[in-house]
RODO-2510 file (C-alpha; in nm, 4 decimals, decimal comma):
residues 191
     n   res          X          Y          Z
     1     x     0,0000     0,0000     0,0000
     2     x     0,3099     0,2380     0,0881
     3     x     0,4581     0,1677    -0,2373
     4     x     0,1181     0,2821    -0,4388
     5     x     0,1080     0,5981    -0,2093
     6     x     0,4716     0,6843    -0,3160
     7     x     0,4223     0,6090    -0,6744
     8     x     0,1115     0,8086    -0,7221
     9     x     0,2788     1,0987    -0,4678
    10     x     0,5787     1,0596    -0,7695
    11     x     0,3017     1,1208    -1,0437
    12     x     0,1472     1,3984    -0,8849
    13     x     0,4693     1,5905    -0,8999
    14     x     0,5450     1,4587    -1,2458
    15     x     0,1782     1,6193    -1,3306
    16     x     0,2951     1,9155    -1,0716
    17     x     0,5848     1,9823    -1,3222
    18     x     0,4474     1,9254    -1,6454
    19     x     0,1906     2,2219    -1,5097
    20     x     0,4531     2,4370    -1,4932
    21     x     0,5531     2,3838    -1,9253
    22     x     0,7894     2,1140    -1,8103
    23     x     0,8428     1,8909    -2,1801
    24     x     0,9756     1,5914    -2,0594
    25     x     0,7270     1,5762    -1,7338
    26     x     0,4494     1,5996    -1,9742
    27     x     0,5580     1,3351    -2,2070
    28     x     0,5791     1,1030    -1,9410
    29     x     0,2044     1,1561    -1,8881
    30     x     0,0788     1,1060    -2,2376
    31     x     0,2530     0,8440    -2,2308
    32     x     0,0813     0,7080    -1,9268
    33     x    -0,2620     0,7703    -2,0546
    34     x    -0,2490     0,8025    -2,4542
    35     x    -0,3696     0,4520    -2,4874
    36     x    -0,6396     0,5277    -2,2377
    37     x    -0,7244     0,8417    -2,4437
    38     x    -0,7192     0,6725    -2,7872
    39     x    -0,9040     0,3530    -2,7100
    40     x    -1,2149     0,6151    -2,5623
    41     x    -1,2206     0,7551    -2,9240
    42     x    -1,1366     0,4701    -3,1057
    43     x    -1,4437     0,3154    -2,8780
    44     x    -1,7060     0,5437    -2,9734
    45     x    -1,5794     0,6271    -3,3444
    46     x    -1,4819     0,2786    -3,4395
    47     x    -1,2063     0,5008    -3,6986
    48     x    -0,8378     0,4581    -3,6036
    49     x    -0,7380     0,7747    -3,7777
    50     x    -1,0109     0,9883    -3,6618
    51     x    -0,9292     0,8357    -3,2953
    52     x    -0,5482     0,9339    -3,3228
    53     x    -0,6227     1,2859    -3,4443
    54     x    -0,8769     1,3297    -3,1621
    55     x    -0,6329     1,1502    -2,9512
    56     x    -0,3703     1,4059    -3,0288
    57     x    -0,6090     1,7510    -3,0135
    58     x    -0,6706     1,5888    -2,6196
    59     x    -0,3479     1,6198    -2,5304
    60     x    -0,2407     1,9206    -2,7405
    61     x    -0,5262     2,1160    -2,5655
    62     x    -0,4593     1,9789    -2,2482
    63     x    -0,0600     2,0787    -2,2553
    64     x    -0,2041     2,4653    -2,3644
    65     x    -0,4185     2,4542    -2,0057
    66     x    -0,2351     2,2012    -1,8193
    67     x    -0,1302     2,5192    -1,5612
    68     x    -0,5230     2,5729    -1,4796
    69     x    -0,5699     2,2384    -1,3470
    70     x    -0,6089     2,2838    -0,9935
    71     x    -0,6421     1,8905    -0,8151
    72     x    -0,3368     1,7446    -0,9528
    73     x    -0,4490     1,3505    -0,9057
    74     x    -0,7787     1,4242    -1,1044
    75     x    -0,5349     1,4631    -1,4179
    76     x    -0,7127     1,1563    -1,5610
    77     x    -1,0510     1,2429    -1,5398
    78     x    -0,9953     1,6081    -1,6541
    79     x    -0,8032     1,4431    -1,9938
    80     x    -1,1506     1,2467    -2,0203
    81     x    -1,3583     1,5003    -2,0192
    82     x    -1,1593     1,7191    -2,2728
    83     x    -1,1497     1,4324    -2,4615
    84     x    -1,5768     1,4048    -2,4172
    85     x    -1,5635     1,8088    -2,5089
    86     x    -1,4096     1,7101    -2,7960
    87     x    -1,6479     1,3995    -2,8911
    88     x    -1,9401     1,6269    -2,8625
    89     x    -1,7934     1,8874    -3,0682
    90     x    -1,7067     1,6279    -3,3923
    91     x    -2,0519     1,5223    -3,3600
    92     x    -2,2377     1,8672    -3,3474
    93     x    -2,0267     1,9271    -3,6884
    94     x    -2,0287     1,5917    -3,8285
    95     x    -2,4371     1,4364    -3,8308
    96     x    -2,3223     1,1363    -4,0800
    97     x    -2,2437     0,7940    -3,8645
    98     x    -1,9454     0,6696    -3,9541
    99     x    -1,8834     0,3360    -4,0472
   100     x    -1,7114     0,0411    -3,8192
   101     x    -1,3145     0,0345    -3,9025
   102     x    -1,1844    -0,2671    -3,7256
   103     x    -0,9071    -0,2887    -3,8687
   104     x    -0,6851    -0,1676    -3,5525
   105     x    -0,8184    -0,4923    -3,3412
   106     x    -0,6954    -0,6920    -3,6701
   107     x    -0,3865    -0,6299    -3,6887
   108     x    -0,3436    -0,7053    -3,3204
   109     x    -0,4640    -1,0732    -3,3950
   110     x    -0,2697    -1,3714    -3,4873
   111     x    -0,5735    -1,6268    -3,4717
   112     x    -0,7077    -1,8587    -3,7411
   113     x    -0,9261    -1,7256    -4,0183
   114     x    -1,2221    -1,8718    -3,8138
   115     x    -1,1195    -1,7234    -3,5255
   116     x    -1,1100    -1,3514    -3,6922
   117     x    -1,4488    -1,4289    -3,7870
   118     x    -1,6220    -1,5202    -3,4573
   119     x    -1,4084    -1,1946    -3,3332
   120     x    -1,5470    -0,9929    -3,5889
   121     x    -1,9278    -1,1273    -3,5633
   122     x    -1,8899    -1,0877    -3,1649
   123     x    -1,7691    -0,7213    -3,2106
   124     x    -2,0219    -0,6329    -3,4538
   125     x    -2,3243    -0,7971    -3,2066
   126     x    -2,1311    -0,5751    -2,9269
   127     x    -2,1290    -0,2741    -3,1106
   128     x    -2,4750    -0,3139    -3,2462
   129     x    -2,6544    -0,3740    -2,8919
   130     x    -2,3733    -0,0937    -2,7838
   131     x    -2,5693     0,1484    -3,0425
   132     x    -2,8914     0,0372    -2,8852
   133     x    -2,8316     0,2415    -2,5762
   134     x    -2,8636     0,6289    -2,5952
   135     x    -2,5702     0,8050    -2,5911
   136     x    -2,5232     0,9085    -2,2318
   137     x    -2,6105     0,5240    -2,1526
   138     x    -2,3206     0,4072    -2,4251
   139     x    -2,1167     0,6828    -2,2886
   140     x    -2,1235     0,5447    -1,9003
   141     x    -2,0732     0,1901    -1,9966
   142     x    -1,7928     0,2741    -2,2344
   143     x    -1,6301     0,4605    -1,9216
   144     x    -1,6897     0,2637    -1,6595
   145     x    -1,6196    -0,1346    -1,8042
   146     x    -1,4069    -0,0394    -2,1821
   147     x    -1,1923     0,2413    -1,9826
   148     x    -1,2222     0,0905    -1,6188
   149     x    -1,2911     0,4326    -1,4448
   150     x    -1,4596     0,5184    -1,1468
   151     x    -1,7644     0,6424    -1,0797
   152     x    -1,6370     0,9835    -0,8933
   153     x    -1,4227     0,9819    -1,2184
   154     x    -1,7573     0,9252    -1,4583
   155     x    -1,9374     1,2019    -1,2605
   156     x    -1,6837     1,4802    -1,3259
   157     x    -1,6496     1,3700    -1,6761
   158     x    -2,0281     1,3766    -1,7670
   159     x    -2,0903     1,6356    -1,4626
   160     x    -2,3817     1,4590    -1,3017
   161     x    -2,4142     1,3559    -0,9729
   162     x    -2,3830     1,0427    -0,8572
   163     x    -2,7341     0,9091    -0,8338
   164     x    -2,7798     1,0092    -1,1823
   165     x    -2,4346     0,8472    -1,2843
   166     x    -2,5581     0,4976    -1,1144
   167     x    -2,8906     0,5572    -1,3006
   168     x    -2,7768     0,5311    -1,5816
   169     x    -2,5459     0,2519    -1,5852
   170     x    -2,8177     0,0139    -1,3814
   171     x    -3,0862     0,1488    -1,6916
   172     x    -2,8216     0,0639    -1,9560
   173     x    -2,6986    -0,2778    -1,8262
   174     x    -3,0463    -0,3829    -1,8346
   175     x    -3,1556    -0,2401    -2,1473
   176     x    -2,7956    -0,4308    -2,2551
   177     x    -2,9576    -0,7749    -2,1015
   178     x    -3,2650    -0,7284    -2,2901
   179     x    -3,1013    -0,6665    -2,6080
   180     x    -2,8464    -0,9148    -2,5658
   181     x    -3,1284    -1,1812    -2,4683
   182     x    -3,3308    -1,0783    -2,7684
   183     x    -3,0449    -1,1069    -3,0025
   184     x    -2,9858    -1,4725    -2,8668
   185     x    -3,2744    -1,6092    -2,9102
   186     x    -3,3476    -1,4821    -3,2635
   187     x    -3,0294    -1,6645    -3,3274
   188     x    -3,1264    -1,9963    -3,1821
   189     x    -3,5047    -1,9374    -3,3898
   190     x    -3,2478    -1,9088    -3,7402
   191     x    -3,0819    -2,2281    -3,6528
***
């Protein structure tokens, strides 16, 4: 437990001098949470390029204001919701849906041919019954299971309380069953 304390006491002065324009201190963070960053895009978009370039404006934003952050250790949830700031923006200027690029889980895989198939079907029933949800229900799950957060961390990200937070998530996991159930058996009724 006294080793976690230390290391996240070490990352809260990293973050304390990358607030102060510090290059290398702020490197080290991207590269702590770029991945985190990217696969929230990369989640919602299902477009590797648009991701990255998303990815990128996150952290290019968040090095311009990175001296008005005021609770060092929430560094991770203030990325997120640039990063949501962001998301909201491409879609207010972008209405068309984009199609699913899965290419980026592909060439992660070394698997048979029929394995890359069940992956694919499996990811296309996920994203489907994802879709489903509205997009403050999508947006919880996405946060709290894809990205792992917390739900203090989800609350300043969406900025809604915690009731409203849990609310959604229990109304999206079972509107996830349902779906999920549905899909399942009109499966087994095709066989």
């Amino acid at each position: 437990m006294e080793e976690k304390d230390n290391l996240s006491k070490t990352f809260e002065k990293l973050v304390e001098s990358a607030s102060s324009f510090d290059k290398e201190a702020f490197e080290k963070v991207y590269q702590e949470y770029v991945a985190l960053i990217f696969r929230f895009f990369f989640l919602r978009l299902r477009n590797q390029a648009l991701a990255e370039d998303l990815c990128q404006a996150v952290f290019l934003k968040a090095w311009e204001k990175i001296h008005l952050l005021r609770e060092r250790e929430k560094i991770l949830a203030w990325l997120f919701k640039i990063a949501h700031h962001l998301l909201v923006d491409y879609f207010r200027q972008k209405k068309e849906v984009s199609v699913a690029d899965f290419s980026y889980l592909e060439k992660e895989s070394s698997s048979s041919l029929e394995d890359d198939l069940d992956l694919r079907n499996l990811l296309k029933d996920v994203w489907e019954v994802l879709d489903s949800l509205s997009e403050e229900q999508r947006q919880v799950i996405i946060l709290r299971f894809f990205e792992g957060l917390t739900l203090p961390e989800i609350e300043e990200i969406m900025g809604k309380s915690n009731t409203a937070i849990r609310s959604l998530q229990y109304r999206a996991l079972i509107n996830l069953k349902k779906a999920l159930v549905f899909r399942n058996e009109n499966k087994n009724k095709k066989r």
